[in-house]
C-alpha positions, 0 to 999 in steps of 0.5 A, spaced: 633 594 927 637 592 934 636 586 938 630 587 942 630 583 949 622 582 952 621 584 958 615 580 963 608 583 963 608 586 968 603 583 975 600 588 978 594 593 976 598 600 977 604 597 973 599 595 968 597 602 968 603 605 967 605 600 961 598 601 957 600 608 958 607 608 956 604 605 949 599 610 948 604 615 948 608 612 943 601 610 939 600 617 939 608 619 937 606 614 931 601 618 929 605 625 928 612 622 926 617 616 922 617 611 926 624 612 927 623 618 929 619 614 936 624 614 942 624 612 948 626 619 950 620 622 946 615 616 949 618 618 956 616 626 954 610 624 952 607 619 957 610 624 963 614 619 967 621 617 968 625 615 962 627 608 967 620 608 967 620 605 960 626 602 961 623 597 966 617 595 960 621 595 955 628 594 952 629 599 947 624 603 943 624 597 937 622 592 943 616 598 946 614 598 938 613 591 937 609 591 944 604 596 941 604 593 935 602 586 939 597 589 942 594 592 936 593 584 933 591 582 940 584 584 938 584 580 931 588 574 934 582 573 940 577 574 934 579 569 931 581 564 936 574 565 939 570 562 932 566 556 935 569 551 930 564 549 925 558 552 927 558 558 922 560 558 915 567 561 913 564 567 910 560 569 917 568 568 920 572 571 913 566 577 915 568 578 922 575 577 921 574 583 916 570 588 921 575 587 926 581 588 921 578 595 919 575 596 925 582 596 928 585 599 923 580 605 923 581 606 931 589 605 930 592 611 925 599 608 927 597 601 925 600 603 918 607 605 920 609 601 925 606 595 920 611 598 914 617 599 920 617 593 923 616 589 916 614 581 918 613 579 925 614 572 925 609 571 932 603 574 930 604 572 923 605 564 926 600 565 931 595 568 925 598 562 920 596 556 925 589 559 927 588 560 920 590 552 918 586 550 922 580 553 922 580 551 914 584 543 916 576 543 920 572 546 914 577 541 910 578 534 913 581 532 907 586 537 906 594 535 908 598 540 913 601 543 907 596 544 903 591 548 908 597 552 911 599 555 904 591 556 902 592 560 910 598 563 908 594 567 900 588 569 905 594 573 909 598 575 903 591 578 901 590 581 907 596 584 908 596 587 901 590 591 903 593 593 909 599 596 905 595 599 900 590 602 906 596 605 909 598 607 902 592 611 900 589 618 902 583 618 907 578 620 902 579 613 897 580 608 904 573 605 904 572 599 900 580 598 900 577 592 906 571 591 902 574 588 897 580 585 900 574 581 903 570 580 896 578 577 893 578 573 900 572 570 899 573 569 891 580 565 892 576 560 899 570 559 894 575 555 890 578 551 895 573 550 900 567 549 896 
């Protein structure tokens, strides 16, 4: 993948428009080709405006894609950030989180393969780890750093796996693949947090 520059977001309600629709574009390019096959050409086509008008939000189409795909964690990252600490117990907080995952997932055909074009994207998975280690150091006051941030990192280890294999499987076998994500989730925080 070449080198992507980030581009500010933009300030004003038009141009936040023609951002979002320039994303939408490519969500739905995503669903119909490779990942690869995803040009800011074919986005610009897509979208019906100017090809400098991509260029003005994005450097490249790897720096487009990884806005979409941003944009697709935003959602679960706002969830998870919303939880009132200590006011449910983890399995209400694994559940919710578990329905805005399928949710966006089911809502996102594209989510798949972006996710396996990209491969880790070290922001959304460290912004997911810290929430994560966190929120089991709140539930677990006794817990080191290290210890809460490797329990953080398995549940995203699960949770990614289901995902690959989501994407993996034809319509017809995808529905309790997040069902039983969520079972293993909860088997594996039983044993350290109970």
């Amino acid at each position: 993948m070449t080198d992507t520059i980030s581009r500010p977001p933009p300030r004003q309600a038009r141009a936040e428009e023609k951002r979002a629709k320039i994303l939408k574009a490519a969500e739905k390019l995503l669903t119909e080709s490779d990942p690869t096959e995803v040009t800011t050409k074919a986005v610009a086509k897509e979208a019906s405006v100017p090809i400098g008008s991509i260029y003005r939000y994005f450097a490249n189409a790897d720096a487009m894609l990884r806005a979409l795909f941003d944009a697709f964690n935003a959602k679960t990252l706002k969830t998870m950030a919303d939880m009132p600490l200590g006011s449910q117990h983890w399995r209400s907080d694994v559940e919710q989180v578990f329905a805005v995952i399928r949710s966006m997932h089911d809502q996102h055909p594209a989510y798949g393969p972006l996710m396996k074009h990209l491969g880790r994207v070290d922001e959304t998975d460290d912004s997911i780890l810290l929430l994560l280690t966190d929120r089991i150091r709140h539930m677990r006051t006794d817990l080191t750093r290290t210890h809460a941030e490797d329990i953080a990192a398995m549940v995203m280890g699960i949770v990614e796996a289901a995902e690959r294999r989501f994407h993996s499987l034809g319509t017809d076998r995808r529905q309790n693949v997040f069902a039983q994500a969520e079972q293993a989730t909860v088997a594996y925080l039983s044993l350290v947090l109970d």
